[in-house]
N, C-alpha and C positions, 0 to 999 in steps of 0.2 A: 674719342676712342678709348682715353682712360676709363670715362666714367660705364662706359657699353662694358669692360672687360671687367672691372670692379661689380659690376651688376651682375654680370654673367658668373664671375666667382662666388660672391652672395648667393645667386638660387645655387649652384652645383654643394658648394657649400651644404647651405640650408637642408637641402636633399640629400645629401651624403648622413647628415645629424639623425633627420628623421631616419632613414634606414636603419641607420645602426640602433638607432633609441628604440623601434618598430622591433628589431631583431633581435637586442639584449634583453627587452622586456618578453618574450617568446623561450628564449633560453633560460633563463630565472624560472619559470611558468611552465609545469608539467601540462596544466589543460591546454595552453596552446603549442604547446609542440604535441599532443596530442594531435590538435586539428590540423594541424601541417604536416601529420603522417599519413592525413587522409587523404591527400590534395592529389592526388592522382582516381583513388575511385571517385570524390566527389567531382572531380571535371570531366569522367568521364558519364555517370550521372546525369549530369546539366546537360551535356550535348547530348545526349539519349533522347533527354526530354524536348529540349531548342527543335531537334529532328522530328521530332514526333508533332511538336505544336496543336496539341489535342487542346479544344474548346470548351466551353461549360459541360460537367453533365455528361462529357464523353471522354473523360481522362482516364480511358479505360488501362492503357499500359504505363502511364505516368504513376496513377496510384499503386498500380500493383509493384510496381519498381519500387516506390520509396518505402513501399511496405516491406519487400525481399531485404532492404537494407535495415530496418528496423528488427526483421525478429532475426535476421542472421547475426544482429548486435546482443539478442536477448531481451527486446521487449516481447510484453503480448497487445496482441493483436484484434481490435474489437474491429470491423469492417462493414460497409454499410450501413452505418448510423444514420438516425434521424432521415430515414427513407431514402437514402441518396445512393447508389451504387457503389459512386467513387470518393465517399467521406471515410475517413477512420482516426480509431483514435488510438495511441500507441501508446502504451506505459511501462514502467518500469519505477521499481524502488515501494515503500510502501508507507503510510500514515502521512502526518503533516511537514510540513508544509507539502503544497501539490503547487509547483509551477508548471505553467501551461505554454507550450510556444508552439505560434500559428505555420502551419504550411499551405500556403498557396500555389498550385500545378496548372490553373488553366491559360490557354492563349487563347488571342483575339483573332478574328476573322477578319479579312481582307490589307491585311501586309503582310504577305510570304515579300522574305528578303532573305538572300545569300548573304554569308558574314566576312561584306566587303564594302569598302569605303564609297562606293557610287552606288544608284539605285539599279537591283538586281533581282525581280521577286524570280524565287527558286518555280522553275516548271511543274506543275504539276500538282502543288501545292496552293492552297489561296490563304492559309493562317501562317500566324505566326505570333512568337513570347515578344510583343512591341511592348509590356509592362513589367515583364521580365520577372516573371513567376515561375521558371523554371529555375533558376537563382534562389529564388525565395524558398522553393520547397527545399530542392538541396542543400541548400543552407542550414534551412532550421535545422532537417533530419540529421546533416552531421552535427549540430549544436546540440541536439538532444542524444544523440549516440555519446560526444565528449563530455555531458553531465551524468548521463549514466555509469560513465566508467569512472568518474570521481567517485561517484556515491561508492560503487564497489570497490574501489583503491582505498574510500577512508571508512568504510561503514560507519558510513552515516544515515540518519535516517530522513525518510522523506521521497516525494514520485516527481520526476520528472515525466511529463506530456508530452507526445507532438502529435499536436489534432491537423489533420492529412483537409482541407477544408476547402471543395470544391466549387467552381461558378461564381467567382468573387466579378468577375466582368459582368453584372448586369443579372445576376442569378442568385444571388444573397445565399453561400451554401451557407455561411455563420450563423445566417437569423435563423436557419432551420434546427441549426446545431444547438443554439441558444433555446429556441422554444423548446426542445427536448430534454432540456434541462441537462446539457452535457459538458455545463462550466459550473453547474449550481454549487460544489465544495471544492473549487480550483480557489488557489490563492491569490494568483499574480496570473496574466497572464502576458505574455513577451512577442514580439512580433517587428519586422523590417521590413523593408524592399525595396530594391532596385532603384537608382536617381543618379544624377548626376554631380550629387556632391557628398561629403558625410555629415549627418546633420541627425542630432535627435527630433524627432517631430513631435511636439505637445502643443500643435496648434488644432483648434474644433474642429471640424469639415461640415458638409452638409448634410443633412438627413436628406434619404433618397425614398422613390416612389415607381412604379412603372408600371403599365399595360396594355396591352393590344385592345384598341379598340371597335370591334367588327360591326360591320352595317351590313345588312342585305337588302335589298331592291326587288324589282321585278325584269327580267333579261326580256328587251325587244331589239327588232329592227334599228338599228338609229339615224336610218334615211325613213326608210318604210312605214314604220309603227312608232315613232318616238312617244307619241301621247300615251302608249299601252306600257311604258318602262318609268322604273323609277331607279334613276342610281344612285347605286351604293356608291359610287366616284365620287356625286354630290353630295352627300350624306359626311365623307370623308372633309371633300372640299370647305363644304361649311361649319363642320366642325373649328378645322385649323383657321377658318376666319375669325370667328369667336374667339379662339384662344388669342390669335396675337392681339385681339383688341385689348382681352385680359391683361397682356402683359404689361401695358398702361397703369392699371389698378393693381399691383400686386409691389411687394416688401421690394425693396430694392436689391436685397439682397436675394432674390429667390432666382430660381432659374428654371427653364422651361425649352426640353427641345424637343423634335419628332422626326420620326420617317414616314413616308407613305410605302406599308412593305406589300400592298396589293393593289393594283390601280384598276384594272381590268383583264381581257385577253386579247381583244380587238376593237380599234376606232366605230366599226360599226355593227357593236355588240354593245347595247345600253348594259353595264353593269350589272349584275346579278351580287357582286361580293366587292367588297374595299376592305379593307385595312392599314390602319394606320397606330404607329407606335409611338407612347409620349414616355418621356420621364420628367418628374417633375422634384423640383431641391428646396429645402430650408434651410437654415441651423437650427430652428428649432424641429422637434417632430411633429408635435401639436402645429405649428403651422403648415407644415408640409402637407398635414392631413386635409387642412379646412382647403389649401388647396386643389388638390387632387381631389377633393367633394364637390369643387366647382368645375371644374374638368369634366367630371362624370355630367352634371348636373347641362353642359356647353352639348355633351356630346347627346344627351336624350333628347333639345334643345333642334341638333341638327338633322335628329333623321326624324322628328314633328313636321321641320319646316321642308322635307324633304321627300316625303310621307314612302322612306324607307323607316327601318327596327335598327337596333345598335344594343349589341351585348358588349361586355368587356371584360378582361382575364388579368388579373394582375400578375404580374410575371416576378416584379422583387421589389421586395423592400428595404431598407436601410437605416439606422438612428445614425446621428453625428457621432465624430467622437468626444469621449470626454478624456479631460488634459488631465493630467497628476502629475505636476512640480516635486514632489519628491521621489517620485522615478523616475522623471527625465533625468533629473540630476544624476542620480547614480547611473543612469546608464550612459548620459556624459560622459563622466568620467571614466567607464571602461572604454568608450569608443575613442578618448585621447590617450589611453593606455595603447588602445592597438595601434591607432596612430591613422596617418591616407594611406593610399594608395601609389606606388611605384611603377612605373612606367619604363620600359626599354626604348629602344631606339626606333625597334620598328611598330610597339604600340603607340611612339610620339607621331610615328610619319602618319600611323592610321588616324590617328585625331586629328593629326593639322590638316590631312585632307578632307574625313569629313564633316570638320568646322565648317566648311566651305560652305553646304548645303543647305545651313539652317541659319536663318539670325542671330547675330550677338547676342547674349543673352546676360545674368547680371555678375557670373563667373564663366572665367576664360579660363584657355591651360593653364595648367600649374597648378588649381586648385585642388585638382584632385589630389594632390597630398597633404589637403591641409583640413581640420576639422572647422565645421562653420559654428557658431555658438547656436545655443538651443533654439527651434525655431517657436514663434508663438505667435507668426500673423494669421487671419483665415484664411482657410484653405476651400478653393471655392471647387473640390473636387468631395466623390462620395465614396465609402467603402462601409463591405457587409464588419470590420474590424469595429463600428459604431454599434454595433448591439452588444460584443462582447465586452466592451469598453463600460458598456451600463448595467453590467452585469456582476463583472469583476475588475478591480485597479488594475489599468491597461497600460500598455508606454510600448511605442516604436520608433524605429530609428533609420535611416537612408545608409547606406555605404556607395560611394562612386562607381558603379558598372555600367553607365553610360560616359560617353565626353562631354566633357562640361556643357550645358547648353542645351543639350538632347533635348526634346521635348517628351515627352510620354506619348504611347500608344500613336510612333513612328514605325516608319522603316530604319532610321538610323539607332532607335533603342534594339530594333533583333540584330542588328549586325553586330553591334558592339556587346549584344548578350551574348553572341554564339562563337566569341574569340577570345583571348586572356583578357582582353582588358575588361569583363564582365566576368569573368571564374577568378581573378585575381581580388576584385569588390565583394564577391561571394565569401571568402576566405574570412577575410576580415568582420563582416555582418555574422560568420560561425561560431568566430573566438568572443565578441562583444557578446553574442547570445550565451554562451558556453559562461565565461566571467560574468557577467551581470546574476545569471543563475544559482550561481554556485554561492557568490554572496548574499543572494535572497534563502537561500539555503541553511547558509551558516550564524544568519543574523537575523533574528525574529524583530526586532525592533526595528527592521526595515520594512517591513508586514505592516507592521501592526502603523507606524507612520504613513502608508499607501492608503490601506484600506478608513486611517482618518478622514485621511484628504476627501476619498472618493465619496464618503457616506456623506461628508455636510458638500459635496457637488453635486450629488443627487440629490437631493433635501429629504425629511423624514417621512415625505408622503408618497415617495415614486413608488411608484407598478409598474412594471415590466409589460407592457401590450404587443405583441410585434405588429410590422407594418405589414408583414404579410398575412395574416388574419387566421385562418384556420386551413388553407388550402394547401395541396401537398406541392411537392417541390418539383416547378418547370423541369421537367425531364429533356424533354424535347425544343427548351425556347431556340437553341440554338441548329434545331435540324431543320 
């Protein structure tokens, strides 16, 4: 019983420290009581969006929203870049240095969830922020509205960015951003999001690839005339045979998965159309590529032996990212500046309940008040933030707006994004960005250290190719 109540005073304790330490460094620090003046429009912001849960390519009220809060700050406002409806890019301040910080607004289809501890998808609705991008947008936008109002409090010189950057689930809005050359004299560019712990992330990811691959056939009978049809079902079927034989032969580290998103319309109606969706992973891009050449190469392959046609559409691409150890580091140590995250009573009951639903995982409650050291294992997931990464010295960072555990692109990440304990993680990911900024601002020989690192991790020969080739930007992949 001693040692239970000596424990129990240790964390109360412990948690007591950090608050105050979280709160006297906020008090000292005009930028972040700046961002903690905002904390009522930015939480109302994020459930606008959580409400909305607009998908790739159609964040049609999402962008226009974080935009209304940019130029009512006094940025301007470029809109519709690099072909995309809902991309923009916002600035403010003017000459060098130019820091760049990403906002991401799209949700994912098929987990509409209520922001409650059991499973609840909301009527009516079929998406939801299970990545928790509405966080992210609002986030960055108030970290870029708080370095804006530095520059203008010190006149100082130099632009802060927030590139508004659409279709990150599966739709590369960045590498379209990128190919348009709309980071080409950015200096840094700064980016977070959403997870279940705090943690700077300087680990690779994958490089990513994707396409619809269409077959067409000939529609018969398929009691009556089977011999006069060729299906595209088959053409599909045999495809996805070939690949997983593939999977055999391929880097150990690669990954490879698919939907069939068009089967047919009726058992006895031979097929006239299939479709089927792959994506395909590396860490390197170069290999990614020689894959997805044999992919193509499986699927001309299946409608030979099928003696259906197959066309294919690439939908997005993606490079890994590249790591830069002297931004992680600095932005470390603002993220132990700001410090975790604080929890009430009844966002504790929300968590312990539902902890319940998902597996143990390698951090439990309580972590979230605590910073994890810099992360640098791979990371076997993909993001379009890998083009901008090879473009300009990149670095992002996680703040706790999930409970511990969450997995990604759940129902239990929209519940916990659409109630404080996900606008409380928001907060903090604002002030890190806001502090990290301001210092890349003030101190060129934190530049000029980045952009070392990045030039000998690129080596002297890289070009810049995107994976998306020449084709404009899936408008529709998601309708």
């Amino acid at each position: 019983m001693i040692s239970k109540l000596h424990s129990c005073l240790f964390v109360l304790l412990g948690t007591c420290a950090l608050a105050v330490s979280s709160a006297a460094a906020a008090a000292d620090d005009p930028l972040l009581r700046f961002v903690e003046s905002r904390r009522a429009i930015d939480r109302s912001v994020a459930l606008e969006i959580w409400n909305w849960a607009e998908v790739g390519y159609q964040e049609e009220q999402t962008s226009a929203r974080l935009q209304k809060e940019l130029r009512d700050a006094g940025f301007s406002i470029r809109a519709g870049v690099a072909d995309m409806p809902t991309a923009f890019v916002a600035e403010y301040g003017s000459g060098k240095p130019v820091i760049a910080i990403l906002a991401e607004m799209d949700a994912l289809p098929g987990v509409s969830q209520a922001a409650v501890p059991e499973r609840s998808p909301l009527r009516g609705r079929i998406s939801g922020h299970a990545c928790g991008h509405h966080l992210f947008g609002t986030g960055s936008t108030s970290a870029g509205i708080a370095v804006k109002n530095w520059l203008l409090a010190n006149k100082r010189p130099g632009t802060i960015r927030v590139y508004g950057t659409p279709a990150e689930e599966g739709g590369a809005g960045k590498a379209y951003m990128v190919r348009a050359g709309l980071f080409d004299d950015v200096d840094i560019a700064l980016h977070w999001h959403a997870g279940d712990r705090n943690v700077v992330t300087n680990e690779p990811s994958l490089a990513n690839k994707s396409a619809k691959f269409r077959f067409t056939g000939v529609a018969a009978h398929a009691a009556g005339a089977p011999d006069r049809g060729r299906s595209a079902l088959d053409g599909v079927e045999a495809m996805n045979y070939m690949a997983n034989m593939m999977r055999e032969h391929m880097p150990d580290d690669a990954r490879l998965h698919y939907i069939i998103t068009r089967g047919g319309d009726a058992p006895n109606v031979v097929p006239e159309f299939a479709e089927v969706y792959y994506y395909v992973r590396h860490r390197n891009p170069m290999v990614m590529a020689e894959l997805f050449d044999r992919l193509v190469r499986i699927s001309e392959a299946a409608a030979m032996g099928t003696g259906t046609s197959v066309k294919h559409e690439v939908i997005h691409g993606a490079y890994s990212l590249l790591p830069n150890d002297s931004l992680a580091a600095l932005v470390d140590e603002k993220l132990r500046k700001v410090g975790g995250v604080q929890w009430d009573a009844s966002e504790q009951a929300f968590a312990a309940k539902i902890s319940t639903t998902f597996a143990k995982a390698d951090l439990g409650p309580g972590s979230e008040r605590d910073v994890q050291p810099i992360g640098s294992r791979m990371s076997f997931g993909s993001t379009d933030v890998g083009d901008v990464s090879w473009t300009v010295p990149t670095i992002g960072f996680r703040t706790a707006t999930w409970v511990p555990g969450t997995p990604g692109h759940s129902w239990q990440a929209v519940a916990a994004g659409g109630m404080s304990i996900g606008l409380k993680g928001m907060e903090n990911a604002s002030k890190v960005l806001a502090l990290t900024a301001v210092d890349l601002l003030s101190r060129p020989e934190l530049i000029s250290a980045a952009r070392a690192e990045f030039e000998r991790r690129r080596g002297p020969d890289y070009r810049y190719a995107s994976a998306v080739g020449d084709r404009a930007p899936p408008l529709d992949y998601r309708r």
